[in-house]
C-alpha positions in Angstrom: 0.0 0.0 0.0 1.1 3.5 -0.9 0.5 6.7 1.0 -0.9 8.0 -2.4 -3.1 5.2 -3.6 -6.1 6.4 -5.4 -5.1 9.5 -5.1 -5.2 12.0 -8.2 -2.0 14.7 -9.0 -1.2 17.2 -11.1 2.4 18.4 -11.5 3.6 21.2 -13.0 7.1 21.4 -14.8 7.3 17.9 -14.4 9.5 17.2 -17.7 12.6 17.2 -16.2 14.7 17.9 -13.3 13.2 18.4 -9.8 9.1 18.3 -11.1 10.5 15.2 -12.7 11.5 13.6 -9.4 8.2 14.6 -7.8 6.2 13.1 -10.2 8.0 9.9 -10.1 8.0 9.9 -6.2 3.8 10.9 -5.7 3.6 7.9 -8.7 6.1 5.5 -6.5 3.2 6.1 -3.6 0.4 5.3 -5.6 -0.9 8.8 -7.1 -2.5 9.0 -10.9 -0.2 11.8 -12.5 -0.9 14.4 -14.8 2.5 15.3 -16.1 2.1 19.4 -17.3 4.8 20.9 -19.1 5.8 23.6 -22.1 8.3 20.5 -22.9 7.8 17.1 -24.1 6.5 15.0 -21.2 7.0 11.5 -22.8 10.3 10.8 -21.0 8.9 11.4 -17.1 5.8 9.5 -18.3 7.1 6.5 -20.0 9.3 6.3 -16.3 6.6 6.2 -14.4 4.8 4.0 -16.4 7.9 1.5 -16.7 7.9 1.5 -12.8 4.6 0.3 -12.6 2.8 3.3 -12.4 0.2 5.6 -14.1 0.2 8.8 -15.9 -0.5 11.2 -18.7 1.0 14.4 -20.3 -0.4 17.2 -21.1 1.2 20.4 -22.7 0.4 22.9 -19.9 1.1 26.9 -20.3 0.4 27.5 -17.0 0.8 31.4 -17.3 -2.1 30.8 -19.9 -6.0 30.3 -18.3 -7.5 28.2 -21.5 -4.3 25.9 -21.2 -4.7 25.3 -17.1 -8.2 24.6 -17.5 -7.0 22.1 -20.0 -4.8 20.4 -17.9 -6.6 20.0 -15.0 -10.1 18.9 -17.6 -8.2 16.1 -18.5 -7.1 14.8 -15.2 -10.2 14.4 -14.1 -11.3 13.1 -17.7 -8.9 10.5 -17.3 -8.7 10.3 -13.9 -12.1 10.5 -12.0 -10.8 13.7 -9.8 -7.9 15.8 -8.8 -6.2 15.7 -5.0 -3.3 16.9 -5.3 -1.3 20.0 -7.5 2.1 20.5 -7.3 3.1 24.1 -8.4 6.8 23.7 -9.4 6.8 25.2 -12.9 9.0 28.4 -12.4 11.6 30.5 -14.4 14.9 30.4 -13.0 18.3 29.4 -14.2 17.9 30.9 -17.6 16.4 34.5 -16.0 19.3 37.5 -17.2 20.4 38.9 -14.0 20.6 42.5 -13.0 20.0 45.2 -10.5 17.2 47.2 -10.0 17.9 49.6 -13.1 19.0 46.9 -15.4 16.4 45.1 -15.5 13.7 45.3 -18.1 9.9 45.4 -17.2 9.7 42.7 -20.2 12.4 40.6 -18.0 9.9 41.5 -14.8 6.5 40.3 -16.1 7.8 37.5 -17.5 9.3 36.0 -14.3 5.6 36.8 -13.0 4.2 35.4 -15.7 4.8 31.8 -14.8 6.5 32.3 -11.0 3.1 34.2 -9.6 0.6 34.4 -12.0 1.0 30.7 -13.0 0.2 29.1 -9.9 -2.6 31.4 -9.0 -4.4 30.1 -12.6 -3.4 26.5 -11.4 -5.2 27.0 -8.1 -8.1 28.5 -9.6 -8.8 25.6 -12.0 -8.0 23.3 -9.0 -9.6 24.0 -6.1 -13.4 23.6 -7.7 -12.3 20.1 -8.2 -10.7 19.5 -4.7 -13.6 21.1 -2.8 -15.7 18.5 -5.0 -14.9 15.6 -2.3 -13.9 18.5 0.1 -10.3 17.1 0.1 -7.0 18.5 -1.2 -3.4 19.3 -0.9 -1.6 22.2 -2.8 2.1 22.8 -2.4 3.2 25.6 -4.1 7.7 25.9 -5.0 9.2 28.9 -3.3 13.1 29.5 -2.8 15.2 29.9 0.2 16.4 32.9 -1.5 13.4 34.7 -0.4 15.0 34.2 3.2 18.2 35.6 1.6 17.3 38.6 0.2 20.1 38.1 -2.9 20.4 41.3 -4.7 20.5 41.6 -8.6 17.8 39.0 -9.0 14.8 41.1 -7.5 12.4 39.6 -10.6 12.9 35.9 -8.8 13.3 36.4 -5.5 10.3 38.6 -5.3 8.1 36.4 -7.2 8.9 33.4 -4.9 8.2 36.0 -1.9 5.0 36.4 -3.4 4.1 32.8 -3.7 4.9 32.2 -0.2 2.5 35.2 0.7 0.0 33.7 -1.6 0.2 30.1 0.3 -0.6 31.7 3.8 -4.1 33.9 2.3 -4.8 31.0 -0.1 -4.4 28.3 3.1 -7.2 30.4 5.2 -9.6 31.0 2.1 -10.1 27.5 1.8 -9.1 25.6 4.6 -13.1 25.1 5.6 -13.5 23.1 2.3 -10.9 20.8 3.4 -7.8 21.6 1.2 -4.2 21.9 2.8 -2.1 24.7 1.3 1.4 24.6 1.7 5.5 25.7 0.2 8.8 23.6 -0.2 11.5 26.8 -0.2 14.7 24.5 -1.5 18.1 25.8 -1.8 20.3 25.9 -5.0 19.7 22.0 -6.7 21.6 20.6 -8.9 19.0 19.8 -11.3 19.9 18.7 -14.6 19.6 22.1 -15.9 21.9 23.5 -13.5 24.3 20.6 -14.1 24.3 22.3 -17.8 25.8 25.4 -16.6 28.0 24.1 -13.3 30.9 26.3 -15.6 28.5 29.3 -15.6 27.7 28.8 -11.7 30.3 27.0 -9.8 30.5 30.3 -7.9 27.3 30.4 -6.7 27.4 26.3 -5.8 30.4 27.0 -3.5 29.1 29.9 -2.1 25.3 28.1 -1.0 28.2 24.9 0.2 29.9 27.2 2.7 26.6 28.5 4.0 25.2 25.1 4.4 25.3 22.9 7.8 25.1 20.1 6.0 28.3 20.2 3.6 27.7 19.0 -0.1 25.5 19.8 -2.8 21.5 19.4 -2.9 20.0 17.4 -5.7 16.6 17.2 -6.8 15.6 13.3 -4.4 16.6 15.6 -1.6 13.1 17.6 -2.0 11.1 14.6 -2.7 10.5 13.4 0.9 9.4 16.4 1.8 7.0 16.9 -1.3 5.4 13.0 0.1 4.4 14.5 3.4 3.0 17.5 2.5 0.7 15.5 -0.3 0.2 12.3 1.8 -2.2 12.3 4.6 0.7 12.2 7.4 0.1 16.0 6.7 -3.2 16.3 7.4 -3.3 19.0 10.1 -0.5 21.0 8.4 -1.4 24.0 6.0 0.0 27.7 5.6 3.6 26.5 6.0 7.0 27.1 4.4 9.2 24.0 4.8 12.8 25.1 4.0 14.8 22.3 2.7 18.2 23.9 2.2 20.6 21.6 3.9 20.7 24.3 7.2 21.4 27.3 5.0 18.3 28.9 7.0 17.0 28.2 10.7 14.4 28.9 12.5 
């Protein structure tokens, strides 16, 4: 028996890297996936599927309302319902940065775009669903760089700061029907699109080492167990939290 069994998710950004990992974790406990993504979703599928699992993709826009509501129609088309949404689609490692005055208001909205604005759409087409069986669990991406306050990257960390805002008002609003909203804030991981630019970055990768109590590098399966229990029932009683899973960069 998984802790997910007939349970119903949607993840977001779920074509590689750490929404990869998620995915494949939620599916190793038992969940249905809906795999949403800009990219091509067959390879996190056809792994989940090869493990004995089940899921679908479903090329998801998630800064675009009319492809949402697609995504979350067809879980439940395919699915029967929807429990769970994991909102880890995000801009990131490939966002120019700059300070204040360099930065473009193009550069602005379209961190915004996806990092804020994204997962509000996500939760809007979700929740009907969730408050169907009065039942659901949300957990939204942040960044421990909101903790940080990193300059010369205002576009990201403030976005994240926003979604962590957004997961305390959004955890009261509907908390009565049921549905747990929560945040994972990781530290720098060494996705496989960071791997790409380790050159670009090694900086940055020593400098979040040195900070850290625990001395070596995070990778994506170190987010995973913490992703489980806030979408598995051992959670239950839990909503409105940040979780920061940063190897001891940040205490409190």
């Amino acid at each position: 028996m998984g802790k997910l069994d007939g349970r119903v998710a949607i993840v977001t950004g779920a074509a590689q890297g750490i929404g990869a990992a998620y995915a494949k974790r939620l599916a190793a406990e038992g969940a249905k996936i809906l795999v949403a993504d800009m990219r091509d979703t067959a390879k996190t599928v056809d792994e989940i599927k090869r493990a004995g699992g089940e899921a679908l993709g479903q090329h998801t826009d998630v800064s675009d309302a009319q492809s949402v509501k697609a995504a979350v129609a067809q879980a439940v088309k395919a699915f029967g319902k929807l429990d769970i949404l994991v909102n880890n689609a995000g801009l990131f490692a490939d966002e120019r940065r700059g300070s204040l005055l360099d930065l473009t208001n193009d550069e602005w909205d379209k961190v915004y775009a996806v990092n804020v604005r994204g997962p509000f759409l996500m939760c809007k087409a979700a929740v009907p669903e969730m408050r169907k069986q009065k039942y659901g669990k949300i957990v939204n991406i942040t960044s421990s760089t909101l903790h940080m306050g990193i300059p010369n990257f205002l576009h990201y960390v403030s976005s994240k700061g926003a979604l962590d805002a957004f997961t305390r008002a959004l955890a009261r609003e509907v908390g009565e029907d049921g549905i747990r909203v929560n945040s994972i804030a990781p530290g720098l991981t060494m996705s496989e699109v960071l791997e790409r630019q380790r050159e670009r970055i090694q900086w940055n990768i020593e400098f979040n080492m040195r900070q850290r109590a625990l001395k070596r590098e995070q990778v994506p399966e170190d987010l995973v167990g913490t992703c489980l229990y806030l979408c598995a029932p051992d959670s239950d009683f839990v909503t409105g939290q940040t979780i920061v899973c940063d190897g001891g960069v940040h205490m409190h």
